[in-house]
N, C-alpha and C positions, 0 to 999 in steps of 0.2 A: 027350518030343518031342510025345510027340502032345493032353498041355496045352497046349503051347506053342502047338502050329499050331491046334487048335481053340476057342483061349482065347476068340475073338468071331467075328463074321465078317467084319469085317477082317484080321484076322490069314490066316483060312481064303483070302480072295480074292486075298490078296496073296502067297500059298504060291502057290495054284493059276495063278497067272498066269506067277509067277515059274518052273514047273516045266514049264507051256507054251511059254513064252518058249527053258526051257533046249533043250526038244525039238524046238524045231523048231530053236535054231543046231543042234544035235550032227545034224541026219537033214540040213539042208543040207550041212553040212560032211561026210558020208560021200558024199553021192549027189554032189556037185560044184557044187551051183548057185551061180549068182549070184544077185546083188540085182536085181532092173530097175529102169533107169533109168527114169525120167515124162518124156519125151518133151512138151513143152508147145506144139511148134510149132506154128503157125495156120497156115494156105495164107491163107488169108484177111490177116491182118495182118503187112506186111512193114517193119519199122524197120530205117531206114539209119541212123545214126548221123551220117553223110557229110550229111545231108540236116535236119540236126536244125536247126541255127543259119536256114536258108532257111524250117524251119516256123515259126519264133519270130519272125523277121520279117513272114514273110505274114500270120500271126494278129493282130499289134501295129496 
């Protein structure tokens, strides 16, 4: 194994990633957390849908 995992450092990066990846699902999934959601809403920029075909006219 440990040919294996040290053969280049590729190999090594993609162990160490893969074994970080495993620990942090296994320590999420004991303590309970969730994922968060990315919330992308603006205050600023409000799109109606209802309002779409009235912008495409007014811009024409």
């Amino acid at each position: 194994m440990k040919n294996i995992i040290l053969k280049n450092r590729y190999t090594l990066l993609v162990t160490v990633l893969t074994v970080y990846i495993v620990v942090l699902v296994i320590e999420g999934f004991i303590t309970g957390r969730q994922a968060q959601v990315l919330d992308f809403e603006n205050p600023f920029f409000d799109l109606n849908i209802k309002d779409l075909e009235g912008l495409r006219e007014r811009r024409a």
